[in-house]
C-alpha positions as CSV (number, residue, x, y, z in Angstrom):
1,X,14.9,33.8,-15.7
2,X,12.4,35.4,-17.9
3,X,14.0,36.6,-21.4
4,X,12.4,40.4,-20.6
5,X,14.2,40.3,-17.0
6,X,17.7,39.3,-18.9
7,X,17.1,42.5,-21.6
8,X,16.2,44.5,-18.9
9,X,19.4,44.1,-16.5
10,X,21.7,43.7,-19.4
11,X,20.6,47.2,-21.0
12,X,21.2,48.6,-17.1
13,X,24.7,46.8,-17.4
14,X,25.3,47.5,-20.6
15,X,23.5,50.6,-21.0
16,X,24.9,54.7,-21.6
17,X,28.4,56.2,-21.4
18,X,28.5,58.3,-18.0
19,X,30.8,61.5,-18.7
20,X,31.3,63.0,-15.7
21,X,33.3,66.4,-15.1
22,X,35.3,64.8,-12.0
23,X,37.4,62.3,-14.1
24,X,40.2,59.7,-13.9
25,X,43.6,61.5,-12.5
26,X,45.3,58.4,-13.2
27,X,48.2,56.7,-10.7
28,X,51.5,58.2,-9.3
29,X,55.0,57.4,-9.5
30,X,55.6,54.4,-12.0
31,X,53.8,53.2,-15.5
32,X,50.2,51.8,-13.3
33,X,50.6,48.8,-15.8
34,X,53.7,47.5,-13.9
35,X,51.1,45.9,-11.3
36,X,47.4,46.5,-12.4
37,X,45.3,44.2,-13.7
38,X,41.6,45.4,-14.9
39,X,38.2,44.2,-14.7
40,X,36.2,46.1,-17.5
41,X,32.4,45.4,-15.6
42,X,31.8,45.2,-13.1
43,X,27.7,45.0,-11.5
44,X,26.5,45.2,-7.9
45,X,23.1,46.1,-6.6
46,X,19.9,45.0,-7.6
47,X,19.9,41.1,-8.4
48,X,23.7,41.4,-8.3
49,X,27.0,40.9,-7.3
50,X,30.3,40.0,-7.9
51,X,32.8,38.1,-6.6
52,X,36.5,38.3,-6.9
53,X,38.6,34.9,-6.8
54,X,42.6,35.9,-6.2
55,X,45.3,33.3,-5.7
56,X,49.0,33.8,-5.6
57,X,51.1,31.3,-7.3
58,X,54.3,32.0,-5.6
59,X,56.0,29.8,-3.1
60,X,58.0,32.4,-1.4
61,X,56.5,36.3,-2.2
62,X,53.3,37.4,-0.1
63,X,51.2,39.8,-2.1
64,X,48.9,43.3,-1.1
65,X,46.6,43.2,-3.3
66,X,44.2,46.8,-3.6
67,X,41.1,46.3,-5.5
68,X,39.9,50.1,-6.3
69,X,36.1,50.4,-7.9
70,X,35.3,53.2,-10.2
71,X,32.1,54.3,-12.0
72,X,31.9,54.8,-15.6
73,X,33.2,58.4,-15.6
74,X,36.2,57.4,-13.7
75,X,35.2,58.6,-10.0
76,X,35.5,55.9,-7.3
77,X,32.6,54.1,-6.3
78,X,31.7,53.1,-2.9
79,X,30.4,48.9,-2.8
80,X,30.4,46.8,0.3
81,X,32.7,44.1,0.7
82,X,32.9,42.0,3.8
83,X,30.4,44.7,5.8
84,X,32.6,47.4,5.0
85,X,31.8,50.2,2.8
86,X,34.7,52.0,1.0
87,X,35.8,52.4,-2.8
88,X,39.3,50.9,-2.0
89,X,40.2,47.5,-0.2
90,X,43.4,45.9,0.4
91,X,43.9,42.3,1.3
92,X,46.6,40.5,2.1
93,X,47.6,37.6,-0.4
94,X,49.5,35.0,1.5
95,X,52.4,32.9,-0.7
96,X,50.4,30.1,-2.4
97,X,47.1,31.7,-0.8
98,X,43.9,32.5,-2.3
99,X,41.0,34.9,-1.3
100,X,37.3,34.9,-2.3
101,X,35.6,38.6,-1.6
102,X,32.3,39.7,-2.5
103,X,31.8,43.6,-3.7
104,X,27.8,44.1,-3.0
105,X,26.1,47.4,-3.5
106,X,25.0,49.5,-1.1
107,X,21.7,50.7,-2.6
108,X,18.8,48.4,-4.1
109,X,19.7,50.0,-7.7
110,X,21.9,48.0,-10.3
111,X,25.3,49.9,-9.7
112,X,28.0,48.7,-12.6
113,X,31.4,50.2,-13.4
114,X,34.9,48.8,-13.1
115,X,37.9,47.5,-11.0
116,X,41.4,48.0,-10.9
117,X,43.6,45.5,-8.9
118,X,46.4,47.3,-8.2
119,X,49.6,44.5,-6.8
120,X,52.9,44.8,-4.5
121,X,54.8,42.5,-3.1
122,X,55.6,43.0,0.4
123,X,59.5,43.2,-0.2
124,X,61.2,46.0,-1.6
125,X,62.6,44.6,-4.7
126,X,66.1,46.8,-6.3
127,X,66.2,47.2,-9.2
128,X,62.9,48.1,-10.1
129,X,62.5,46.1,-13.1
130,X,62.0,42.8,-11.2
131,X,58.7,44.6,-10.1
132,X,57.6,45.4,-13.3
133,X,55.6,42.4,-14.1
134,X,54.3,42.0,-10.5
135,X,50.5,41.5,-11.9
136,X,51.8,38.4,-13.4
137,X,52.1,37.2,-10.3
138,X,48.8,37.1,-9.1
139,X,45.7,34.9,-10.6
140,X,42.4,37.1,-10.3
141,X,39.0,36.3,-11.9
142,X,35.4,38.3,-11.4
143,X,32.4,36.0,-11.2
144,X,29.4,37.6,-12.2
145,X,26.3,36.6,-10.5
146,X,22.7,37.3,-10.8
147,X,20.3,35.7,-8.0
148,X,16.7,37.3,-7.8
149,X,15.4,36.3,-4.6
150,X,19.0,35.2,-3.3
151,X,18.6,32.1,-6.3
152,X,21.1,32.1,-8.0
153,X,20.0,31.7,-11.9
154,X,23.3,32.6,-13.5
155,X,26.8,33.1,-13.4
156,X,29.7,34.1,-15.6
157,X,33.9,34.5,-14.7
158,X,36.3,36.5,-16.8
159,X,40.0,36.8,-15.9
160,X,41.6,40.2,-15.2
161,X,42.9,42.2,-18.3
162,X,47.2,43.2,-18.1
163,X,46.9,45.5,-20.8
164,X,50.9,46.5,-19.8
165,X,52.2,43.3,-21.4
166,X,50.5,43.4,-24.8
167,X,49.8,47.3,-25.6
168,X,47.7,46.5,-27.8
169,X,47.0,48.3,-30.3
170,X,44.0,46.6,-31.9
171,X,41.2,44.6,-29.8
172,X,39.0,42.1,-31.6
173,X,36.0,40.9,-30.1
174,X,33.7,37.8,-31.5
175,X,29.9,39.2,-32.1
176,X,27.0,36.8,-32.8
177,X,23.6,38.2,-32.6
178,X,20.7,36.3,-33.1
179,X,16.9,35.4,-31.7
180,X,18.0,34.4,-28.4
181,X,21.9,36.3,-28.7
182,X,23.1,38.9,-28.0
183,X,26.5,40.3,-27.3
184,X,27.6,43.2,-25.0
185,X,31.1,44.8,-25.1
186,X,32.5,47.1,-22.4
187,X,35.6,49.3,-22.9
188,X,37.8,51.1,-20.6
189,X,40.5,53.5,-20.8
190,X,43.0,53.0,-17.6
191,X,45.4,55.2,-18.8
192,X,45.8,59.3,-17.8
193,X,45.2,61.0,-21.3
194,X,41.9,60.6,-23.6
195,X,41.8,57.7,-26.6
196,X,40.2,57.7,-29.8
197,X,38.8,54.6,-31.0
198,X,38.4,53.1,-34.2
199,X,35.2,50.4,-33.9
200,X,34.8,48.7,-37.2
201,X,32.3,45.5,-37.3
202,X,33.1,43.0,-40.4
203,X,30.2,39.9,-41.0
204,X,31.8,36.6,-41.6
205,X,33.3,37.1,-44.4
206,X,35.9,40.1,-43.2
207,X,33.4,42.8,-44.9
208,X,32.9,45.8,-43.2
209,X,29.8,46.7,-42.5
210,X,29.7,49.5,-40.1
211,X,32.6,52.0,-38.2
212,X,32.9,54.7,-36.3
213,X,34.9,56.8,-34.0
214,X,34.3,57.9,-30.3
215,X,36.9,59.4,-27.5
216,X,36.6,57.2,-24.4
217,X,38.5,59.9,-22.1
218,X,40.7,58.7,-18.8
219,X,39.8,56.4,-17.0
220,X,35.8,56.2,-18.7
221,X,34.4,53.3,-19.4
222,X,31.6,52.7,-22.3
223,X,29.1,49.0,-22.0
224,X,26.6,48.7,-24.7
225,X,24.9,46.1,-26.9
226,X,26.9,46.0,-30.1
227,X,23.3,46.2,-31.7
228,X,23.3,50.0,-30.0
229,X,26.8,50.8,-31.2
230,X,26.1,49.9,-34.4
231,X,21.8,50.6,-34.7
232,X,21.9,48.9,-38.4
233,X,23.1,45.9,-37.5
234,X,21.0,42.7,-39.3
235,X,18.6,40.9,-36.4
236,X,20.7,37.9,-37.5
237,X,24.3,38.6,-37.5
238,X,27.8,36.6,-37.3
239,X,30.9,38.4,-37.3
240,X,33.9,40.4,-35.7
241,X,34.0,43.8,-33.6
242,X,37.5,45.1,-33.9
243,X,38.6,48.0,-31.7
244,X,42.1,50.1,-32.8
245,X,42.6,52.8,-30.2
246,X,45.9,55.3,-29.6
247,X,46.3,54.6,-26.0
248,X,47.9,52.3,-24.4
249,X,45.7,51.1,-21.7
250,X,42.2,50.2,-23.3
251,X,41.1,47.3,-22.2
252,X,37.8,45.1,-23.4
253,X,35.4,42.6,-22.1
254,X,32.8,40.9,-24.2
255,X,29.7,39.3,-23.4
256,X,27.3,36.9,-24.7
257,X,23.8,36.5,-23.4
258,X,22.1,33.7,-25.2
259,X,18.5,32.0,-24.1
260,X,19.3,33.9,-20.7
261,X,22.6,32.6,-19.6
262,X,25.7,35.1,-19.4
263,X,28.9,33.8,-21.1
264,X,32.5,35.5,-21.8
265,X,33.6,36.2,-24.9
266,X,37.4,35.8,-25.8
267,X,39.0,39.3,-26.9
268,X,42.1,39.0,-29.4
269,X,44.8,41.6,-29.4
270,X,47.4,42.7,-31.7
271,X,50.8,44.1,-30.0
272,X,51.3,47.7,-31.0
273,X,54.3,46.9,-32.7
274,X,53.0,43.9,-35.0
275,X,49.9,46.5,-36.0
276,X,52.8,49.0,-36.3
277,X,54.7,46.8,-39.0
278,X,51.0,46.1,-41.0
279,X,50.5,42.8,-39.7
């Protein structure tokens, strides 16, 4: 893959905040944490697509599974999976099952976003509360994959983000940026009301060297090169993105391009009450 090819999609992936005026409403009934799990990027069209990998672990509980696409402002976004076009697809997750599904676009342009897996059992559980870590119970991973000319060149997996059991309140995100590396964060708000983040980047020595402030409203998502977030930044640079935020549901993905291969980046988190109590 040549290196101005791997700029070039990257700053499609990881380019501009859409803010649309039709936004995220949000989910019904019950806390959409109690089943959700998010996938912070995802990219279809063009060169790409990506794959979703869910297995249930349990012996005994069959799972529905509804995988829901959005764009960056929030509004659903019609892919093709399995010949059918739609913005929401439910599967069937058999005890001890797994499904592979492929979410293509359905236009030559590089279409990116985000996913929300949304999980029920198919037994009505009383009480309520042995429902409310149902995303737990289900293993789902995206598999990023680029292949110009149907060859594939590269690939990348990241696991599904359960915000609900951490709510975190600050993300921390690995940045090391250098002739051949790069790194790309996406952010997403799940939750119903606006958040206000915090983005501070510290070189390796914990020094801050750049923050600032942005509202990421419901249900947006923001991707960019931390080198566009922060237009300062040193061509060679080793340090920490951390992200504190006021709502519940923000969720991050990094991502590390480096002589043209795609790689995850882990994402730390601090519980809300640990940050809470000045840890």
């Amino acid at each position: 893959m040549k290196k101005g090819m791997v700029c070039f999609v990257l700053g499609l992936m990881f380019g501009g905040l859409a803010l649309g005026q039709m936004g995220w409403q949000g989910w019904p009934g019950t806390d959409p944490m109690d089943r959700a799990l998010i996938f912070p990027q995802v990219a279809v069209g063009g060169d790409y697509v990506t794959h979703f990998l869910l297995f249930n672990p349990n012996g005994q509980i069959p799972l529905r599974a509804a995988l829901t696409f959005y764009r960056s402002d929030g509004t659903e976004a019609a892919v093709s999976v399995d010949g059918t076009t739609a913005s929401r697809f439910v599967f069937a997750v058999p005890a001890e099952g797994s499904l592979l599904k492929t979410a293509r676009g359905v236009s030559p342009a590089l279409q990116s976003g985000w996913a929300l897996l949304d999980v029920e059992d198919t037994n009505n559980y009383n009480p309520p509360y042995v429902r409310y870590h149902m995303a737990d119970r289900i293993v789902a991973t995206a598999i990023y994959e680029y292949a110009p000319g149907g060859k594939v060149q590269s690939q990348v997996a990241v696991h599904g983000v359960h915000s609900g059991n951490f709510h975190a309140a600050r993300l921390t995100i690995p940045v090391h940026r250098g002739s051949s590396a790069n790194v790309g964060v996406a952010l997403v708000n799940a939750g119903n009301t606006p958040a206000t983040l915090l983005l501070t980047l510290r070189d390796d020595q914990g020094k801050t060297v750049g923050s600032q402030s942005l509202e990421l409203r419901a249900g947006h998502q923001i991707a960019r090169f931390v080198g566009e977030l922060f237009p300062s930044l040193p061509a060679e640079f080793l340090g920490l993105l951390t992200v504190d935020h006021s709502q519940h549901y923000v969720v991050a993905l990094g991502m590390l391009q480096s002589g043209g291969i795609f790689m995850s980046m882990p994402v730390g988190f601090m519980p809300r009450e640990a940050f809470m109590m000045g840890w």
